[in-house]
N, C-alpha and C positions, 0 to 999 in steps of 0.2 A: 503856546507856539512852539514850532520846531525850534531845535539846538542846531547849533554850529560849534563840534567843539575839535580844536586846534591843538596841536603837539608838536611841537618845535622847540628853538631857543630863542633866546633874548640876546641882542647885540646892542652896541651904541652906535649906530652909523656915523662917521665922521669923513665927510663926502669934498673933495680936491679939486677944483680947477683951475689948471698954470700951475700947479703943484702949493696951493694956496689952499688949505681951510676957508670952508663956505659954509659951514652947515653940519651939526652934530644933534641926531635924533635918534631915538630909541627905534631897532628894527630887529631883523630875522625877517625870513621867509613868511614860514606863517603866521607870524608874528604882526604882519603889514596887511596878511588879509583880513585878519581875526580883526584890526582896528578899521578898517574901509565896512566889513560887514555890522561891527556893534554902531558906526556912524548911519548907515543905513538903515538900521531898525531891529535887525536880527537879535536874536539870542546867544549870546557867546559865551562861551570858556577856553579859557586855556591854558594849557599843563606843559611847565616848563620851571628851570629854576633858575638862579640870577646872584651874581655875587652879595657880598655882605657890605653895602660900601654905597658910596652917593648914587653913583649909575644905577644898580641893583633897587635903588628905594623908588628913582625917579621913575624908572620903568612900571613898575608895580603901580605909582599913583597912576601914569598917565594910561597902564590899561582900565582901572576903575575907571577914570575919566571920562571913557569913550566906553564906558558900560560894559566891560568884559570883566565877567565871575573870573577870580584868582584864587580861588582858595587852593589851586593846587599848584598854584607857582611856588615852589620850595626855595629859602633861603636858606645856602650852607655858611656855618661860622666864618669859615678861614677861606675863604672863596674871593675870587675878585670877578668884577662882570667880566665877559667879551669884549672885545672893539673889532670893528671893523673899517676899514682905511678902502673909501671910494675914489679912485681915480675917474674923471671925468676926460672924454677927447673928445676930438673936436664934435662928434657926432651923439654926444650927451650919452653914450653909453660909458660903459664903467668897465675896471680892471680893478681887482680887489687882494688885501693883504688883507689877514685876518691873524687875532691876536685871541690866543682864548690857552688856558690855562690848562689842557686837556689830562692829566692824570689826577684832577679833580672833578672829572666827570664823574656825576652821579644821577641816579633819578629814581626820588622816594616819593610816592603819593598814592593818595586813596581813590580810586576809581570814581568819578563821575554819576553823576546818575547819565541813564542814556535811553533813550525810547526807541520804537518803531519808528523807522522813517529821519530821527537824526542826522544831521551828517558829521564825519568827523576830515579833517583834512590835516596829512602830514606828507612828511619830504623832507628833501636834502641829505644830507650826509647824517641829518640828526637823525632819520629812521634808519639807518645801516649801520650808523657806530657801533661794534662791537661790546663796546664796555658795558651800554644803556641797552643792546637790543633786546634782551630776556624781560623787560619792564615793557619795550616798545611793544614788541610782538605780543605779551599778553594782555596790553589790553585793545590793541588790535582784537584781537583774538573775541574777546571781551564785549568790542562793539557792535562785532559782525556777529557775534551770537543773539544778540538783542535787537537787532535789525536793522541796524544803523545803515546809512550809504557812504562808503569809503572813496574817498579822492582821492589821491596819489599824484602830488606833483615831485617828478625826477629830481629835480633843478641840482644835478649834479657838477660841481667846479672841478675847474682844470688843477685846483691846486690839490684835490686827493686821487688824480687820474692814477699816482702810482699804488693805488689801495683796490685797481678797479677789479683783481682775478679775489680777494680776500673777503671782498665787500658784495661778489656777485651772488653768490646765495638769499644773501636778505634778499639782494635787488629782485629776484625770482618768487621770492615768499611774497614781498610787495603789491608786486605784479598780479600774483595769484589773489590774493587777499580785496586786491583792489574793483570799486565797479565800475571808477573811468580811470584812466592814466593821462594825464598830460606830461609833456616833455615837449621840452626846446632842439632846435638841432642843434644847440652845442653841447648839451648834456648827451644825444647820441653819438656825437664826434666825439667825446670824451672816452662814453665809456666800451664804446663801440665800432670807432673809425668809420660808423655809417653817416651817408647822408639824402639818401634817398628817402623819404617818410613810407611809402609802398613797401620797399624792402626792410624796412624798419619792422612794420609793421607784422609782415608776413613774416620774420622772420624770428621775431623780439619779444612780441605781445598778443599777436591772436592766440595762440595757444593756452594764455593764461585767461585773458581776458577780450570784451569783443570791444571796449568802448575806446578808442583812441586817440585824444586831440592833440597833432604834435604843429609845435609856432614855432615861429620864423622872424619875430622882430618886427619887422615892415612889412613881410612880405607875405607871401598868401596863407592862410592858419590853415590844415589839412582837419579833417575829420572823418573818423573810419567808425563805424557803429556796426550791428547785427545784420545778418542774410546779407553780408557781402558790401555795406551801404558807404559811399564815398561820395563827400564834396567840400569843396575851396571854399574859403571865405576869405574875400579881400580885405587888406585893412589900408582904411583911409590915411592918404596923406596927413600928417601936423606937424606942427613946429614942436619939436621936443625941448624941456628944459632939463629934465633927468628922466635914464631909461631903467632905472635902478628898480623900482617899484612895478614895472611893467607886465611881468608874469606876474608875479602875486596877486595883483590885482585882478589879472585874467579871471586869476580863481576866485577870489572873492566875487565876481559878477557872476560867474557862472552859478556858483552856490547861492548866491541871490536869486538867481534867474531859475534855479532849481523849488526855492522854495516860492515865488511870489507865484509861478507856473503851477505849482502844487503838485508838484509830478514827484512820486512817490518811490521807496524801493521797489515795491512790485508793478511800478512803471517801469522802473530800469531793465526788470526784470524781463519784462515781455520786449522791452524796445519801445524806443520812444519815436515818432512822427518826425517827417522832415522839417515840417511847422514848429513843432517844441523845439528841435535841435536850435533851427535859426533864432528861435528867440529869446535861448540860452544864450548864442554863441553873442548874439547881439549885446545883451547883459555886459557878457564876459567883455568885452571891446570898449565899450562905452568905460566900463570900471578903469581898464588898462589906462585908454586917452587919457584919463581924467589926473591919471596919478600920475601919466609922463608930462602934464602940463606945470607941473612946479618941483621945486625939489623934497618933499616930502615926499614919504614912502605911501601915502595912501589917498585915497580920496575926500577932496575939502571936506569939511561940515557942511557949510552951505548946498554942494550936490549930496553929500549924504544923508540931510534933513530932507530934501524932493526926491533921492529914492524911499526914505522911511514912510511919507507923503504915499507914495504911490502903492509900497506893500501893506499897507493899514488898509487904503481903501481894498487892494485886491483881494484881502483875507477878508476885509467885512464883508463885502459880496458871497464870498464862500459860506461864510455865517448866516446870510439873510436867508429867510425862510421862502420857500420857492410862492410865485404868485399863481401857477399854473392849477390849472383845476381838476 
């Protein structure tokens, strides 16, 4: 089966409402898709490293737990995990204080195995960090020569906006490197003071790349593809409980919906159908809902056993031997 493999950090989410502790879970960015997709049935890995200390141990069992290969999670001796400090308002979205030990940044590990048609998904400030980006970028580098499909979530915070003219080169190499891009409009308000997706796009991303899906929260997900291609997708009213896992999850659906569709890099390559698009994006939505319905960062087990349910039968189909004569 195809890989999915994830490059990010490990944090402890410890998530506030009324200024009260409710909830303190293992997360990161890719970190919460890597877990929604190995609950789903995927193949996972993920390369990240994590302090020397309770958090640091806890994290590592519960990605075994949820079936994600670690062998290239590095523990440093004198290290302590991340935290991060969720504020919840009224409207279950979050404001975030982050606690991370940064001149112990490091990142040692041994390349992965990687095949044709893989995907790997990173982002955040973890793919631009200066310190780590000479590890990032080569095996970037690394992926895309073996033929992997590159995803590139922004998901840039307001709290490194002041790094945004030092950090724009990777964001460029990114871009370039990458064979979709998603982005939120605050990570373009951020790095960008844009808020138009049109002018985003035109002005940010074609040039690198053609694949572009930039969210909105609530409100309508944009999608810009090859030979000029644009259309909206509504997202359904719900009651939110937390909005914390809601991108993440995007991508975890969509990279599901990438491999259960079996649309390949040299699909991406040629461009993919309005039909594929919608039932990726569909994926991507469904994963999102599912994670803003509680406060965990990913999607239950219970829905990630009937999508696992769903991709066995779609791959066995692909297996079965044709009836035609």
């Amino acid at each position: 089966m195809r890989k999915v493999i994830g490059i990010g950090e490990t944090v402890l989410d410890i998530i506030f409402r009324n200024e009260q502790p409710i909830s303190a879970i293992p997360g990161g960015s890719t970190f919460n898709a890597i877990i929604s997709l190995g609950r789903s049935g995927v193949e996972t890995g993920f390369i990240s490293e994590t302090g020397n200390d309770r958090i640091g141990r806890n994290i590592i069992r519960f990605l075994n737990d949820n079936g994600c290969q670690t062998k290239c999670v590095n523990v440093y001796p004198e290290s302590k995990s991340p935290l991060s400090l969720a504020f919840l308002d009224e409207n279950n979205d979050a404001e975030y204080i982050f606690y991370k030990d940064h001149p112990h940044d490091r990142l040692d590990f041994t390349y992965p195995d990687i095949q044709q048609d893989d995907i790997v998904l990173f982002g955040s400030y973890y793919a631009l960090n200066e310190v780590i980006r000479p590890q990032v970028k080569g095996f970037l580098d690394y992926a895309h020569e073996h033929g992997a499909i590159l995803y590139y979530d922004v998901n840039f915070r307001v709290s490194h906006q002041h790094e945004v003219m030092k950090i724009t080169p990777n964001l460029l190499e990114n871009f370039e490197l990458a064979n979709i891009v998603r982005g939120s409009a605050e990570d373009f308000q951020v790095l960008f003071k844009k808020s138009d997706p049109h002018a985003i796009y035109r002005s940010q991303i074609d040039f690198y790349t053609k694949k572009f899906i930039y969210t909105q929260g609530a409100k309508t997900t944009h999608l810009f593809a090859d030979n000029g291609f644009h259309k909206e997708y509504a997202v359904a009213p719900m009651e939110t409980v937390s909005t914390i896992g809601a991108g993440d999850n995007f991508n975890a659906g969509l990279l599901y919906g990438l491999i259960k569709q079996r649309i390949m890099h040299d699909d991406l390559q040629r461009g993919l159908s309005e039909a594929q698009w919608d039932a990726v994006i569909s994926t991507a939505q469904q994963f999102s809902a599912e994670a803003c319905s509680s406060l965990n960062n990913y999607v239950s087990t219970a829905f990630g056993q009937e999508r696992r349910q769903e991709l066995e039968e779609a791959l066995a189909q692909e297996a079965a031997p044709s009836t035609e004569s």
